[in-house]
C-alpha positions as CSV (number, residue, x, y, z in Angstrom):
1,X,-12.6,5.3,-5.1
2,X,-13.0,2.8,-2.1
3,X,-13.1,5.7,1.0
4,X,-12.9,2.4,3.3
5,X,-9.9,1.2,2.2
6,X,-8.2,4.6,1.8
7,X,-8.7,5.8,5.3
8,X,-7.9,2.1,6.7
9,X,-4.3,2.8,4.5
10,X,-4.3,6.5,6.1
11,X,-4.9,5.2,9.6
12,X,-1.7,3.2,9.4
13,X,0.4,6.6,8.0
14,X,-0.8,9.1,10.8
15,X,1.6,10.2,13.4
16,X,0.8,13.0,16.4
17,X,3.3,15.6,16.7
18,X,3.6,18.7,18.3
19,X,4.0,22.6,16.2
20,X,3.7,25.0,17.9
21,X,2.6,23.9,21.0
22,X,-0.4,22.6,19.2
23,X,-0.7,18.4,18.4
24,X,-1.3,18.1,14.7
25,X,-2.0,14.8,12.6
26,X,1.2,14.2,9.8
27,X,0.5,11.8,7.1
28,X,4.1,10.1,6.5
29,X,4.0,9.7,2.2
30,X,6.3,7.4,2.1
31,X,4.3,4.7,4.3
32,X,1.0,5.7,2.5
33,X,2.7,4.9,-1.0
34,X,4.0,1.7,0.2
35,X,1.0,0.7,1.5
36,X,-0.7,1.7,-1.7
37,X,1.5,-0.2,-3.9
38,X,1.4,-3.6,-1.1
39,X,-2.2,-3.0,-2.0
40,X,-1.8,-3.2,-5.7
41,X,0.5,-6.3,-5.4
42,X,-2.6,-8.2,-3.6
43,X,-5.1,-7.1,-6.0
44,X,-3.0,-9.1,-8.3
45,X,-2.1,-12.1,-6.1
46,X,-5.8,-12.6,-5.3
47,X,-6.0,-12.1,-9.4
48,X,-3.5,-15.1,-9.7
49,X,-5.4,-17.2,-6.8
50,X,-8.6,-17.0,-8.8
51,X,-7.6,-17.5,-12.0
52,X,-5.8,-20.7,-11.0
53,X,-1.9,-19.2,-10.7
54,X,-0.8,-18.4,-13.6
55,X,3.0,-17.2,-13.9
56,X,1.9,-14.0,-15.7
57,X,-0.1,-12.7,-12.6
58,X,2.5,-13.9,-9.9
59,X,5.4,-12.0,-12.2
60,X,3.3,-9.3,-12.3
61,X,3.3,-8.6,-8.4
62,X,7.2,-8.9,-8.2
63,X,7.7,-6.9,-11.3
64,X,5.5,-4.2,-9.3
65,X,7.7,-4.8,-6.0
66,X,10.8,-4.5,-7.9
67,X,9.7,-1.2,-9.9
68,X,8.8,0.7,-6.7
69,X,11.8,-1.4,-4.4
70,X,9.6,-2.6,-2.1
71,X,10.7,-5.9,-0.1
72,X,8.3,-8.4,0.6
């Protein structure tokens, strides 16, 4: 697994908040899968870009959009 890119994704999900009287890191799931599946959807763009654009690939990132109702 690519740790880089994982904690880059779990940077952008973290939020401070206070139990307790004590500040503890929450990962919000719902970012982290959307950022997961944005990643997956650029995989395949870059896919398309280097293999010249074919419709296949580019249908293939708004088919992936579409299953998990992301907007882009």
């Amino acid at each position: 697994m690519n740790e880089e890119l994982v904690q880059r994704i779990v940077d952008q999900c973290v939020v401070k908040r206070e139990r307790h009287g004590t500040t503890v890191d929450v990962l919000q799931s719902r970012k982290f899968a959307e950022l997961i599946v944005r990643e997956c959807m650029d995989v395949v763009r870059d896919i398309n870009q280097e293999y010249g654009g074919g419709s296949t690939v580019v249908n293939a990132a708004q088919e992936i959009a579409e299953h998990f109702g992301i907007e882009e």
